[in-house]
C-alpha positions as CSV (number, residue, x, y, z in Angstrom):
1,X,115.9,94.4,116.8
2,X,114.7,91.7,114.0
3,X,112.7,88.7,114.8
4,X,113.5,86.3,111.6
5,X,112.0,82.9,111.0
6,X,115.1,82.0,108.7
7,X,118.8,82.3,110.7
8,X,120.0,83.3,107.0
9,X,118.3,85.7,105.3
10,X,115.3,88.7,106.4
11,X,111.8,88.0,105.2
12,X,108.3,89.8,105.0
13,X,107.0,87.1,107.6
14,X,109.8,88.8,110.7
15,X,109.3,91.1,112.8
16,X,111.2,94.3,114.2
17,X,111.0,95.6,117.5
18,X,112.1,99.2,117.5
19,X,115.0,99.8,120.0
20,X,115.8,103.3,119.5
21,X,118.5,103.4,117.0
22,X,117.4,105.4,113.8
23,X,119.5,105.3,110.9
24,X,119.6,108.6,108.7
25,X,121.8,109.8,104.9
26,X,120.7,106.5,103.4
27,X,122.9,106.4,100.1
28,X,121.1,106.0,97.1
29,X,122.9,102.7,94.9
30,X,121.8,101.3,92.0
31,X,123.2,98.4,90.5
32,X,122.8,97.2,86.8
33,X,121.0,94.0,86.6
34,X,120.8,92.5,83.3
35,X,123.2,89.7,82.7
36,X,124.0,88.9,78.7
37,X,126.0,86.2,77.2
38,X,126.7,84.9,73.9
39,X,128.6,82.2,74.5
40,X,129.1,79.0,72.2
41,X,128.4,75.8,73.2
42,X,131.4,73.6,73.1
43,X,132.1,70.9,70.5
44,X,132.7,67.6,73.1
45,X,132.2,65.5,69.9
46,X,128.5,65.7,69.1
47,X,126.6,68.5,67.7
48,X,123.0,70.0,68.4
49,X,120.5,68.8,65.7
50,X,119.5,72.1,63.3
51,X,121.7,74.3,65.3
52,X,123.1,76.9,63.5
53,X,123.1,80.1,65.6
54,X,124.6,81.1,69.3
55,X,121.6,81.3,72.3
56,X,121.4,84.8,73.7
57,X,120.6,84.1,77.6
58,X,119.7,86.9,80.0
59,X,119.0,86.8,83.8
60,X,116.7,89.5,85.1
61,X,114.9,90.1,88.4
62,X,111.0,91.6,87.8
63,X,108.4,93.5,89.6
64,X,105.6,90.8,89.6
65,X,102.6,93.5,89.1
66,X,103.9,96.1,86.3
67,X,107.2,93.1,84.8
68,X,109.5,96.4,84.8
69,X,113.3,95.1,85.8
70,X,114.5,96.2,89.0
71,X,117.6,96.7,90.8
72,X,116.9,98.0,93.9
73,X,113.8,96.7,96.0
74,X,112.3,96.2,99.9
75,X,111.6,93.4,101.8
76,X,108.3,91.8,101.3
77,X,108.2,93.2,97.3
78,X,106.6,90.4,95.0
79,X,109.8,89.8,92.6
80,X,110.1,87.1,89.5
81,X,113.3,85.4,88.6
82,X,113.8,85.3,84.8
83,X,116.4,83.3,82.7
84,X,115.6,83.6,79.1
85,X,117.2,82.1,76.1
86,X,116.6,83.5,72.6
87,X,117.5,81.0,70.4
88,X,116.3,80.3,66.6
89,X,117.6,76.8,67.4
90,X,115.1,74.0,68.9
91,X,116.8,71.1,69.3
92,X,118.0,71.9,73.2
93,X,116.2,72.4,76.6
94,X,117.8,74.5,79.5
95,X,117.4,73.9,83.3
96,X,118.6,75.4,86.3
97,X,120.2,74.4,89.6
98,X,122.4,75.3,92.2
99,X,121.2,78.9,92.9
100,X,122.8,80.6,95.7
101,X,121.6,83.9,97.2
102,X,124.8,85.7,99.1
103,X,125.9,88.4,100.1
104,X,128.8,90.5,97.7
105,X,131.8,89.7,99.8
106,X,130.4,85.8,100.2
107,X,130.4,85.8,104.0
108,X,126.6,84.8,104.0
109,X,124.4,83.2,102.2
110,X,121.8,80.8,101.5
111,X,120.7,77.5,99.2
112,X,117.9,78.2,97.3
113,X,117.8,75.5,94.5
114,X,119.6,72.0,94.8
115,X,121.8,70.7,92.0
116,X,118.8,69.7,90.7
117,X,116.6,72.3,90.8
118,X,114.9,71.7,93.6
119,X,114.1,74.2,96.5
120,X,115.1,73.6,99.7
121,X,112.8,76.3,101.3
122,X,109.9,77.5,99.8
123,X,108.8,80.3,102.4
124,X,111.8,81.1,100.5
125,X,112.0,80.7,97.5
126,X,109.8,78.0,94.9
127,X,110.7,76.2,92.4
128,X,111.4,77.3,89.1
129,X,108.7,76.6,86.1
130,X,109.4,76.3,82.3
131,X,107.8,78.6,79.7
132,X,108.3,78.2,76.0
133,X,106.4,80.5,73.5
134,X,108.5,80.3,70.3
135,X,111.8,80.6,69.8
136,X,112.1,82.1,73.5
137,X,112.8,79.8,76.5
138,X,112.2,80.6,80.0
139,X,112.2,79.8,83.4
140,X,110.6,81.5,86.1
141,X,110.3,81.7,90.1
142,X,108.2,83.8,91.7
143,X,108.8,85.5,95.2
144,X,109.1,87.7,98.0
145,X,112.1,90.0,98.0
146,X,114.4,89.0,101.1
147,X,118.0,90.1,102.6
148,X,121.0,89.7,104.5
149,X,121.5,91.3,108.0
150,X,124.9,92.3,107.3
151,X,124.4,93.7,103.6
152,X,121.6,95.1,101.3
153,X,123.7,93.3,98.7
154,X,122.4,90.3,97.4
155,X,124.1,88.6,94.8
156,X,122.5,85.4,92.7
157,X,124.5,82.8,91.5
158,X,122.8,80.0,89.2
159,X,124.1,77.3,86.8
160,X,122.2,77.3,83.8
161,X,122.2,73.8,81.8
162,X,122.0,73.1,78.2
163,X,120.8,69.6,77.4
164,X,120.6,67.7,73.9
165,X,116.7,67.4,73.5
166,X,114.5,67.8,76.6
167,X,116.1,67.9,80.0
168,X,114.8,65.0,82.6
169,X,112.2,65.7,84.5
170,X,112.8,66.2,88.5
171,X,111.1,64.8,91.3
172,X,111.7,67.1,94.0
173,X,109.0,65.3,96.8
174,X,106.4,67.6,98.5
175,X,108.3,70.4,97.2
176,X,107.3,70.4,93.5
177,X,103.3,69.5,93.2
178,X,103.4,70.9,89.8
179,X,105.9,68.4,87.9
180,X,106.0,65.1,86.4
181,X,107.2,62.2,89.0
182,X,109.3,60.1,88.1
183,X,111.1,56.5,89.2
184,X,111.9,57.0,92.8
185,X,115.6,58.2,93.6
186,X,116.0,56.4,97.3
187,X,116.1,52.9,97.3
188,X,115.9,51.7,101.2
189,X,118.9,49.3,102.4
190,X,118.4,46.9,105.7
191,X,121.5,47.1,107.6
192,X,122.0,43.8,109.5
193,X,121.4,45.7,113.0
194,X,117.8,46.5,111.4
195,X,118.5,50.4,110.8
196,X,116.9,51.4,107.8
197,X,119.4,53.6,105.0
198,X,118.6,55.4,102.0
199,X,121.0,55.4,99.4
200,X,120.6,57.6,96.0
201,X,120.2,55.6,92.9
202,X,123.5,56.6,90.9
203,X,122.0,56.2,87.4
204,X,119.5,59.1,87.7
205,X,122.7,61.2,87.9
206,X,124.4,59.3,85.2
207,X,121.2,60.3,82.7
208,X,121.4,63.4,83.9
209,X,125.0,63.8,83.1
210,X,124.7,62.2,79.5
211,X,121.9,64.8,78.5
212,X,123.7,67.8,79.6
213,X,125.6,69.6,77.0
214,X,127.5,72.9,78.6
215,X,126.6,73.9,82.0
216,X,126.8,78.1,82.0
217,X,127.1,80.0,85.2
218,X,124.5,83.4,85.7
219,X,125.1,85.7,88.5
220,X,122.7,89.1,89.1
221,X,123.1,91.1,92.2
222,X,120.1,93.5,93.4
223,X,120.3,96.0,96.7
224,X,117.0,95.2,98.9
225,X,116.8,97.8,101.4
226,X,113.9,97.9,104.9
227,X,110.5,99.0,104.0
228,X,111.3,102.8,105.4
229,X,114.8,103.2,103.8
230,X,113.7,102.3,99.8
231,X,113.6,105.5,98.0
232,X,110.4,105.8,96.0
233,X,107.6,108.7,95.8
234,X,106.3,109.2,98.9
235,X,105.3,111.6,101.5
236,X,106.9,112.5,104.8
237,X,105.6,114.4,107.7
238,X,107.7,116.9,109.4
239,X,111.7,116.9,110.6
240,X,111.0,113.0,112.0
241,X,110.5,111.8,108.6
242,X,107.3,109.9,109.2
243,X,106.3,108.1,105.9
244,X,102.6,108.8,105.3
245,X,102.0,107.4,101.8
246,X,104.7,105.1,101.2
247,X,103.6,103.3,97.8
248,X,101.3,103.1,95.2
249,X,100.8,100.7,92.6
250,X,98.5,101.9,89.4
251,X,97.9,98.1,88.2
252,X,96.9,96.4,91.0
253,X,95.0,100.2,92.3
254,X,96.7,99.8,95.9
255,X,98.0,101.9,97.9
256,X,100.3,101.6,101.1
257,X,99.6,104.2,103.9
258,X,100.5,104.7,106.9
259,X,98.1,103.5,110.0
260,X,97.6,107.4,111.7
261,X,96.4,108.8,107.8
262,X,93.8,105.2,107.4
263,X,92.5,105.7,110.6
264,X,92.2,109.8,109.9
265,X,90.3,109.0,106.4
266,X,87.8,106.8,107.9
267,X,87.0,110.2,110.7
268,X,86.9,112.7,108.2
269,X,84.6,110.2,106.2
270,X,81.9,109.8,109.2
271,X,82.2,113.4,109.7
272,X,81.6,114.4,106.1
273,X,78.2,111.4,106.2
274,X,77.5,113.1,109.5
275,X,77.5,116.6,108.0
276,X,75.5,115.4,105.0
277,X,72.6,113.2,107.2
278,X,72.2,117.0,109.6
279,X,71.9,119.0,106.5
280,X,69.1,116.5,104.8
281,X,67.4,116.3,107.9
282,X,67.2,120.6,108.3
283,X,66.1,120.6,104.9
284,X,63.2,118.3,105.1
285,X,62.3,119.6,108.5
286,X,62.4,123.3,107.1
287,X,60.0,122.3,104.2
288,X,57.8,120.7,106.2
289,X,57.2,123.7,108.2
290,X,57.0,125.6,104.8
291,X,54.4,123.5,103.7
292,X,52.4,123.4,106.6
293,X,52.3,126.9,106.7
294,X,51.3,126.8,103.2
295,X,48.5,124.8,103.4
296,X,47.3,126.7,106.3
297,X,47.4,129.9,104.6
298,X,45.3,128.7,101.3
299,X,42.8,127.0,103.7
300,X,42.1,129.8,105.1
301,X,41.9,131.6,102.0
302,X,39.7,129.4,100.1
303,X,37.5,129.5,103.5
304,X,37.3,133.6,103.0
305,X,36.4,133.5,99.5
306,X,34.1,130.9,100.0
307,X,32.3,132.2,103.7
308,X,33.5,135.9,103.9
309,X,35.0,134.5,107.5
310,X,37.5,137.2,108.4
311,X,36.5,140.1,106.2
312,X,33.2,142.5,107.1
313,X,30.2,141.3,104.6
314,X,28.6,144.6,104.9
315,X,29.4,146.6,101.8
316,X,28.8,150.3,101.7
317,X,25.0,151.5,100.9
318,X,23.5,154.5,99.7
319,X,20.6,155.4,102.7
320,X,18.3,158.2,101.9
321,X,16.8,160.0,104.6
322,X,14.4,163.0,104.6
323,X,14.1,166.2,105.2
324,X,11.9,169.0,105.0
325,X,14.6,170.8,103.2
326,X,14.3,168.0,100.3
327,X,15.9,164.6,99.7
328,X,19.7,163.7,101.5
329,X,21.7,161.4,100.3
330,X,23.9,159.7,102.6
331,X,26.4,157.3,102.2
């Protein structure tokens, strides 16, 4: 059983109560997720300034760490949206709007970006931010990797927009910190009954309108699976496929393990300090003894060559003694 904070769509944030149901032969499906179009803007009567070759715009889902494409992820995985144009040509801008996360056969799914780029949840998903180096064009939202209940499917649907010059700037309210405000888009009405009614200014639409040259629809579609079903390197204890060492990551130097094998480390560390603190200590104890004994033994050495203490000071004489025989040496 899932907890989720959203109704919609699974993130890191919920939680899962375990039930008793365990779900076994996961499928391994990968699905291609790079998106390339060459398609010509249309000719509506007025023409790009300089333009002289066809954008090349691709739509890619990245791991945040390594920025290796992916098409199959897990809940909680730190992902970057991508639309790139590659375009020689200078004199347009591109924004994005209307992205929709759902699921293949459209039964669920989920606002992420207004019509005008703004996003309506950002535990979510954020807003998206503009990067030009060059001739390249970006825009990029980072996030957590998320799903529907009914399918690992997700499939993103975006509407990319092509304006003449530079594409007006949005004022999405406490949602966007990071962008230029503009002229406020609610003007406040009294009704005669005193109820206060916002009302949209029309001509913020209208400019909006005018700049936008060719509006191009993107779609990419990535599988996010549970935590315990993605298939990656990792090592499983037993028949009842306990995940030990679930991930690692060689940029960031982390590693995901389980809570039994942390716990398990940290022992046989104490155990190996504990082994090493007995060992030093029967060392120095054992040379301390050595040494004593040591110093006792050339004390009483020096003392013996120094005092004879110990040892018989009487060395062997010659005594003569005598006789009526003659002289007897005795020794």
């Amino acid at each position: 059983m899932i907890l989720q904070y959203n109704n919609l769509v699974q993130t890191q944030a919920d939680r899962v109560i375990r039930v008793g149901c365990i779900y076994g032969n996961v499928t391994n499906v990968v699905v291609g997720t790079g998106v390339n179009f060459n398609h010509e803007l249309p000719n509506n009567g007025s023409t790009l300034v300089n333009s002289t070759d066809v954008p090349r715009v691709i739509m890619r889902i990245l791991d945040f760490y390594t920025h290796e494409e992916v098409s199959e992820t897990q809940i909680g995985q730190e992902l970057e949206l991508v639309i790139e144009v590659n375009s020689q040509n200078d004199s347009f801008d591109i924004s994005a709007g209307h992205l929709i996360a759902m699921t293949p056969n459209s039964e669920d799914s989920i606002l992420l970006l207004d019509d005008r780029g703004c996003p309506t949840n950002l535990n979510v998903f954020p807003a998206l931010t503009k990067i030009s180096v060059g001739s390249v064009k970006r825009l990029v939202a980072a996030f957590q990797a998320f799903k529907f209940s009914s399918s690992p499917m997700i499939r993103f649907s975006v509407m990319l927009m092509f304006c003449r010059t530079e594409c007006p700037q949005v004022d999405c309210g406490y949602f966007s910190n990071n962008r230029i405000k503009r002229d406020v888009l609610l003007q406040d009405l009294n009704a005669n009954n005193g109820t206060q009614v916002k009302s949209v200014k029309k001509n913020y639409f209208d400019k909006i309108g005018k700049e936008i040259v060719k509006e191009l629809p993107l779609e990419l579609v990535i599988m996010v699976r549970n935590p315990k079903e993605i298939t990656s390197d990792k090592l499983i204890l037993g028949d009842s496929h306990r995940i030990l060492i679930a991930d690692y990551d060689l940029a960031s130097q982390k590693v995901c393990i389980d809570y039994s094998v942390f716990v398990s480390f940290i022992i046989l560390w104490v155990l190996v300090l504990v082994i090493l603190v007995v060992t030093c200590v029967c060392i120095v104890r054992r040379y301390k003894n050595y040494y004593k004994n040591l110093c006792i033994q050339q004390r009483s050495d020096e003392l013996n060559r120094n005092f004879g203490l110990g040892y018989s000071n009487l060395e062997k004489r010659k005594v003569h003694f005598g006789s009526p025989s003659g002289l007897e040496v005795l020794d």
